[in-house]
N, C-alpha and C positions, 0 to 999 in steps of 0.2 A: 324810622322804626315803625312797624306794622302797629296794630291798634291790637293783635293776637299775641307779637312779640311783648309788649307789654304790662297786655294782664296776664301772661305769661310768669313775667320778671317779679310781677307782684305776688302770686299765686306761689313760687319758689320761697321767697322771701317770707310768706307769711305758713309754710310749712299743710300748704292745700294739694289736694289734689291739680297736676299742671294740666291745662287741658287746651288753653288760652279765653277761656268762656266764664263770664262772669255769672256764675248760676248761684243758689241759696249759700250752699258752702261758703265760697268766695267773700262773697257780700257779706256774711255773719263772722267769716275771720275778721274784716276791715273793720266790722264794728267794734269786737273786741279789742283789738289791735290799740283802736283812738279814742273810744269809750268807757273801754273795760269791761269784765265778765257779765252776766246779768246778775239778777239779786238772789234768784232760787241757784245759780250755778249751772245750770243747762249750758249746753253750747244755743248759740240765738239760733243759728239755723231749726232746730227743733224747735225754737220760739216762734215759728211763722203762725200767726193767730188761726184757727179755726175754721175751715169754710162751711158750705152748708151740710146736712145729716146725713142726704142721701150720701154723697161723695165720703163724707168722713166713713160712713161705713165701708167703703169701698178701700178707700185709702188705711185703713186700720187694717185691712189684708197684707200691706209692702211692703218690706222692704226696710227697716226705719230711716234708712238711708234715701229712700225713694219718696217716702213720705211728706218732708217739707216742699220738695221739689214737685211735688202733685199739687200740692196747697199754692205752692207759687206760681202752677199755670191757671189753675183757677182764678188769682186774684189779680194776674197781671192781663189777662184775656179779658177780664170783668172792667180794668183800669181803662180798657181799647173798645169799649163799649159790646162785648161780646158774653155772653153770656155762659157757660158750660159748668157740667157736672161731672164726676169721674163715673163710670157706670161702670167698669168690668176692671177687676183685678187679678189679685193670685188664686189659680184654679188648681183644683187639685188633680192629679193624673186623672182617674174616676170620672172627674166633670171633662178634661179635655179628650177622652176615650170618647165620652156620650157625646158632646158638640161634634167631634168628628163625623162619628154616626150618622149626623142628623142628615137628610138628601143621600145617604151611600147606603147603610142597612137599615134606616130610622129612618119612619116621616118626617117630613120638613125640607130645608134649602140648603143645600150646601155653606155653612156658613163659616170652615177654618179649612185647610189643608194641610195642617199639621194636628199628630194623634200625642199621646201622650207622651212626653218626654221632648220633645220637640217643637213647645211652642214657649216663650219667654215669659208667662203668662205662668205656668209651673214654676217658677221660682222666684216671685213676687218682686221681682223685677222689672216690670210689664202694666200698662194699665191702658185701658180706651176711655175717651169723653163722648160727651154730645152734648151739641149744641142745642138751646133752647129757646126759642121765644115767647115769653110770659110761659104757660104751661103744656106749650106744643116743643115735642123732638122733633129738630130738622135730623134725618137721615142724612142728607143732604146739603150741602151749602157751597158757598165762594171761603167761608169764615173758616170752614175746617183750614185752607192754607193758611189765613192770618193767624190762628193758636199754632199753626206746626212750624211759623218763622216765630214764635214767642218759644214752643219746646224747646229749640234750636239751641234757639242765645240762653236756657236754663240750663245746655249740656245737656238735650234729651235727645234719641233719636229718633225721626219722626216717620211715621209708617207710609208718609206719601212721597218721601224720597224711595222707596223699593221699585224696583226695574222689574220683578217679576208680578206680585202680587201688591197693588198699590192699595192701602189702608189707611187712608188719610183720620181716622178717628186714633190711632194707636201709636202709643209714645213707651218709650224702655229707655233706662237707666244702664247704659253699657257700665262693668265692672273695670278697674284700671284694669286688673292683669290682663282683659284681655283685649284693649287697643287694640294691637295690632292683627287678632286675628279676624277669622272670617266667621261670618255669622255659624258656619256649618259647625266648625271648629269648638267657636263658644257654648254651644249647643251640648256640645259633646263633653267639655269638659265640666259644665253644672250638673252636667247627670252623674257624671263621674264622683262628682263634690254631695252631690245628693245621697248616691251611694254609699259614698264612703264616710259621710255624717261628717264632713266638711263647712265650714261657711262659703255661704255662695260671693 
């Protein structure tokens, strides 16, 4: 039996999301499960302790579901001697119009290919890091692959597996319903859920 098959079986079993990846959820079922509830009654996944200001503000834009799971790349990347902060989260249509802008009808560098409605980024969902040593951003590094095999095994998707536009700082919380579809598809259907004053 596969090692996916598994925490599959476990994941079934303890009434999680199946996915075969053992990410915050997962892990805070099992705790429950053999420990029992915590003391205030939260589920533990939302117990994932606090990380630094910058990012919590960051991470206070997503998702609540998105949430522990942003906390937990930060702590597990920090555990692998790497340092990162969340920098960019849920933007609003407004902001992802104007970044668009920026290099096409606005000064500045082309910095997104996707306008409003069309970046996962709109419905907090979505978040970018950066890597940092002592008080300098690397733009750059080798470390962006090492946090995006850490997103990976959290159940995130990691923006430097993309075949068109590779974004190795950028991690999203794919939604179950929409597994099996295609990014274009998903896209279409949170706008729809936006619209219609849905949950995403």
């Amino acid at each position: 039996m596969k090692i996916e098959e598994i925490i599959s079986a476990v994941q079934r079993s303890l009434g999680v999301k199946v996915d075969g990846r053992p990410g915050p959820e997962t892990w805070g079922a099992i705790y429950e499960r053999i420990v029992g509830p915590t003391t205030n009654g939260t589920p533990v996944a939302s117990d994932i302790a606090l990380v630094d200001s910058r990012s919590e503000k960051v991470i206070s834009t997503l998702l609540p579901e998105v949430q522990p799971i942003a906390r937990a790349l930060v702590q597990k990347a920090a555990l692998g001697g790497i340092r990162i902060k969340i920098i960019s989260g849920f933007r609003t249509y407004a902001e992802q119009n104007k970044l668009y802008a920026q290099g096409r009808t606005a000064p500045g560098n082309i910095v997104t290919n996707a306008r409003a409605g069309y970046s996962n980024h709109n419905f907090g969902i979505a978040f970018n890091i950066g890597i940092f040593e002592g008080k300098t951003y690397l733009a750059e590094s080798e470390k962006y692959k090492a946090v995006g095999a850490i997103g990976m095994d959290l159940g995130l998707e990691w923006g430097g597996n993309w075949k068109t536009i590779v974004d190795q700082p950028h991690f999203q919380l794919r939604p179950a319903w929409a597994m099996e579809m295609t990014g274009k598809k998903m896209l279409a259907e949170l706008r729809g859920r936006v619209d219609d004053g849905r949950p995403v």
